[in-house]
C-alpha positions in Angstrom: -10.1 -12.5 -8.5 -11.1 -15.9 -10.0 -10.7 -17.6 -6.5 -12.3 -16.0 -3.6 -9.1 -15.2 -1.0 -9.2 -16.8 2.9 -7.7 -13.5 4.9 -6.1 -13.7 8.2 -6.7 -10.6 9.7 -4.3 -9.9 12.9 -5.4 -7.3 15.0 -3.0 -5.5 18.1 -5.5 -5.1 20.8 -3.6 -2.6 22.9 -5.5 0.5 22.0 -9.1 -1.4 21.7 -11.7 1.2 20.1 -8.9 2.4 17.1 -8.3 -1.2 16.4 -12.3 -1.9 16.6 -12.4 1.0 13.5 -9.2 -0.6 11.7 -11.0 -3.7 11.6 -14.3 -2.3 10.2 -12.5 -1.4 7.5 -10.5 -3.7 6.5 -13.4 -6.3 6.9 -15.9 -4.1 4.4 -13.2 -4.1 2.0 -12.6 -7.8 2.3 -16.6 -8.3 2.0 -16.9 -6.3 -0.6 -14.3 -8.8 -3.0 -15.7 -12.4 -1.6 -13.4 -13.4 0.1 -13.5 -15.0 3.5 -11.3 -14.4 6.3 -10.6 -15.2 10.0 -9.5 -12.5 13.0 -7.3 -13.4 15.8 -5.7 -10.6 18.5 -2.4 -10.4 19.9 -2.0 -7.8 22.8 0.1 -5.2 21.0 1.8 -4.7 17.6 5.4 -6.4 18.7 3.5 -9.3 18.7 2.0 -9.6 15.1 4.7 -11.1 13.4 4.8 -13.9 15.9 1.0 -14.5 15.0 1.6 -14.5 11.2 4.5 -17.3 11.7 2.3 -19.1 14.3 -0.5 -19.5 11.1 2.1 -20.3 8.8 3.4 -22.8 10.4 -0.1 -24.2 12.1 -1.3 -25.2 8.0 0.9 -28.0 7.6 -1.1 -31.0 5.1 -2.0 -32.9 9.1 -3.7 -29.7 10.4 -6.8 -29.4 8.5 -7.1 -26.4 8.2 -7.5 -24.0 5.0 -4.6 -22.4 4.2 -4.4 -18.1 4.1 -3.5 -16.5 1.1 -2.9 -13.4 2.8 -2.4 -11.6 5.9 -3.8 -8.2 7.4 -1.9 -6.8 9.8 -3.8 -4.1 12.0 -2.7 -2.2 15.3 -1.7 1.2 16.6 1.4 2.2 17.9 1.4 5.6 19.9 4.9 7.5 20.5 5.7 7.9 24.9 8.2 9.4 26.6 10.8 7.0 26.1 12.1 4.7 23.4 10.0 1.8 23.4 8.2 3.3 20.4 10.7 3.1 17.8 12.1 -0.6 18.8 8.1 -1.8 18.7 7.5 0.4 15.3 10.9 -1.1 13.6 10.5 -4.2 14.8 6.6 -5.2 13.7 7.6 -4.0 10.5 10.7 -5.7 9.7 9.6 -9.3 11.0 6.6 -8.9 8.5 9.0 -7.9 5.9 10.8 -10.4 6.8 8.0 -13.3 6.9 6.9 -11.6 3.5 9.9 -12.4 1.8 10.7 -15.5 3.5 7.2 -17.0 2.8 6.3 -15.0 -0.3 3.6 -13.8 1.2 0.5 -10.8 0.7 0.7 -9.2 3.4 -1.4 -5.5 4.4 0.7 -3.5 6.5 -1.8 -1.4 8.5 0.1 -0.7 12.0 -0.5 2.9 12.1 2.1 4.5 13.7 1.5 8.5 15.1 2.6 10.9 17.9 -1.2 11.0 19.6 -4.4 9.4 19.5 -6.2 12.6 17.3 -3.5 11.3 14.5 -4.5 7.5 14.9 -8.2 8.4 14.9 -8.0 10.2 11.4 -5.7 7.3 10.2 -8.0 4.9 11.6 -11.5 6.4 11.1 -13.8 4.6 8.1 -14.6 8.4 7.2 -11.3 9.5 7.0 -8.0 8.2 5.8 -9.5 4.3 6.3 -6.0 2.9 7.1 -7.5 -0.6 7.8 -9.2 -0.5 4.0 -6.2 0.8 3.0 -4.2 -2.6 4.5 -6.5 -5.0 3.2 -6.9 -3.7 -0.8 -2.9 -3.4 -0.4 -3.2 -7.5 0.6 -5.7 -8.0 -2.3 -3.0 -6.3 -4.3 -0.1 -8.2 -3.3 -2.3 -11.3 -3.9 -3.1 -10.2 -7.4 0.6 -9.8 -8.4 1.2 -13.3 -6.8 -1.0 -14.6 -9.5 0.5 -12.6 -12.0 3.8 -14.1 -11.4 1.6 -17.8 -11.3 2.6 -17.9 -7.6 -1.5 -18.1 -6.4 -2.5 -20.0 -5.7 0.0 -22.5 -5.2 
């Protein structure tokens, strides 16, 4: 990329040490390009959309702040006993769909969502499947077609 990226990386702290590894490696992946990002946490994954419409609408031309060319969404949702599971899994995907589409934005979807912790420690493990590398080159990505279609930056 011609332009180092600024990355907002939005990280569900509700199970802490899986989204400690998601971040590891989504943040070598974003080192490894350049580009610069900032982390915030939300408690749980319901809540990520809410922070990615927060930072939208916190970067007005008064605010000072550097816009972010994309988002990295990271958490872990873990399936109970009841069905609190599937509304929380739908619904953090769709509102970042949504927000996506809304705000043509490049956005990493890396909420893993398993039936137990061994599942969201392979998903989340650097030395395994790498889901949070796997969010942030899919951000990269989606930021690299933006410029394709001369919408990066804007």
């Amino acid at each position: 990329m011609a332009d180092a990226p600024h990355i907002l990386i939005i990280e569900a702290r509700f199970y802490e040490d899986i989204a400690d590894e998601l971040v590891r490696g989504a943040v070598a992946v974003i080192d490894g390009v350049g580009a610069t990002y900032e982390r915030v946490s939300v408690p749980g994954a319901f809540e990520i959309p809410a922070a990615v419409r927060y930072a939208i609408k916190s970067m007005d031309f008064y605010s000072g702040r550097r816009r972010f060319d994309g988002y990295v969404a990271l958490g872990c949702v873990i399936r109970g006993e009841t069905t609190h599971y599937d509304y929380v899994c739908s619904e953090s995907a769709r509102g970042l769909q949504d927000l996506a589409l809304t705000y043509t934005l490049a956005v990493g979807y890396g909420i893993l969502t398993v039936e137990n912790r061994e599942q969201a420690w392979m998903r989340a493990s650097v030395k395994h499947k790498n889901k949070g590398a796997a969010a942030a080159n899919a951000c990269l990505d989606m930021l690299e077609l933006k410029r394709q279609f001369r919408l990066y930056p804007r």
